[in-house]
N, C-alpha and C positions, 0 to 999 in steps of 0.2 A: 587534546586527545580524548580526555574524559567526554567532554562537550560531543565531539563526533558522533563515537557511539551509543550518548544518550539519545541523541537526536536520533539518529542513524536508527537506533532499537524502537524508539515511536512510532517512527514511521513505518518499520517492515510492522509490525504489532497489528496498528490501528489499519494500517494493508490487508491483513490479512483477516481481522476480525470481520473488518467493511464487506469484503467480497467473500467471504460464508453467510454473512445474513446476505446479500445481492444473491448470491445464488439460491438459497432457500427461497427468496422469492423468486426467482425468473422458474424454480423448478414449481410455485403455487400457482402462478400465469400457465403453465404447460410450456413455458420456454427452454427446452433442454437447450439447446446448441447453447444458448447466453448462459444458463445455468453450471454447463461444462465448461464455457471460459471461464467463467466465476469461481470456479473449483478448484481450474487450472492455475489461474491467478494468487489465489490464497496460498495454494502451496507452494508456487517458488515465494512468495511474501513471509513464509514461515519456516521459508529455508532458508532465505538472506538474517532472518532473527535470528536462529540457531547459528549459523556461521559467525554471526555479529557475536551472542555468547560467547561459544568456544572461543573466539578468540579475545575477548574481556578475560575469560577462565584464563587462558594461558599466559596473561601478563602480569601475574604475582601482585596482583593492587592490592592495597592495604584494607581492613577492612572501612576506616575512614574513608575510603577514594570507592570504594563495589559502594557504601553509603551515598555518597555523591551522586555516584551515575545513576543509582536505583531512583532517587530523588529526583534527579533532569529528567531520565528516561518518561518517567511520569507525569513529568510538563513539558516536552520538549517537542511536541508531534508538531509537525506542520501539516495533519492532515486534519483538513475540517471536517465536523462533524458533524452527520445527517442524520444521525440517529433518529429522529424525527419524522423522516420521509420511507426508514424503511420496510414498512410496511405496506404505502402505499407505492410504491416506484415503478415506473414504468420502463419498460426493456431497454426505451433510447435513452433515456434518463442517466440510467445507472452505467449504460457506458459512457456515458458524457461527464457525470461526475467521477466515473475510474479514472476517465481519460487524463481530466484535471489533475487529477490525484498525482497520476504517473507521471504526469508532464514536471508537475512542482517538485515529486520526488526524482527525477533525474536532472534537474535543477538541481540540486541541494547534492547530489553528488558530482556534478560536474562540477558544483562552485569548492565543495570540500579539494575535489583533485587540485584542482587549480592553486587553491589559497594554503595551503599543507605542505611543510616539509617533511614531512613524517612518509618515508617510500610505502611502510606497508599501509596506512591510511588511503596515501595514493592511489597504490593498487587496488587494496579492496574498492575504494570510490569509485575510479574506473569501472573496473567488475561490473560493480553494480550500475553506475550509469548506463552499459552497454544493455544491461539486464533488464534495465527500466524503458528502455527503448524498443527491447524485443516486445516488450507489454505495450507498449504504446501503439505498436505495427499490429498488434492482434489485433486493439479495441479501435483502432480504425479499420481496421478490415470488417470487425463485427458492426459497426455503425451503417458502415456501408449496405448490408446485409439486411439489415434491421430493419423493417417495416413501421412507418409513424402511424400510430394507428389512437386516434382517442382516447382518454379514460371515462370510460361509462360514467357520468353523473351520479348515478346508484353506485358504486362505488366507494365512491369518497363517502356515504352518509354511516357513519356509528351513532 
């Protein structure tokens, strides 16, 4: 259980950090439309974390055990990290690394439903697999959409 929502909590986390800075960028390109999926995106990613909380809060865990998970929650992401790139990231880029993103994290809750006797683990996993899917149908739609258009050379030089 602990494990779950350690992981569980990384992931909406670094979800939703990832696609605030993606959107600050796509809004520095002049990309509104990618900018406002970006947006859009964060904030169910930082309503699945809140959800994930409340429900940690309402299971009376020891303070030993909220130790625990605060500690996984912390190593537990399975979301890579492009910290690196985003600055420089370009529009198809960053929906292709959400895309990745969303695909791995509705993975990781389909495999939780799956593998868990726990019904409300279950459920929530569900939930969110369905949740992660609607994200998936966006950021193909937005690829679609999305113009491949070069990175200026001048660009990249700092």
């Amino acid at each position: 259980m602990e494990e779950f929502y350690a992981r569980a909590m990384a992931i909406e986390r670094a979800a939703a950090e990832r696609y605030r800075e993606f959107a600050r960028q796509m809004a520095n390109w002049g990309n509104v439309r990618t900018a406002e999926l970006f947006l859009r995106l964060a904030h169910f990613e930082a309503q699945h974390a809140e959800r994930l909380s409340e429900s940690i809060a309402g299971m009376g865990l020891s303070s030993r055990s909220r130790g625990r998970l605060s500690r996984a929650d912390a190593l537990a992401s399975e979301v890579p990290n492009y910290e690196f790139l985003y600055r420089r990231v370009l529009p198809q880029h960053a929906l292709l690394m959400a895309l990745a993103s969303e695909r791995r994290a509705k993975a990781f809750f389909e495999r939780e439903r799956t593998n868990t006797a726990d019904p409300q683990i279950r459920k929530l996993a569900a939930e969110f697999a369905q949740e992660e899917a609607d994200h998936i149908a966006w950021l193909e739609e937005a690829l679609e959409k999305e113009p491949q258009a070069p990175h200026p050379l001048d660009e990249l030089e700092d």
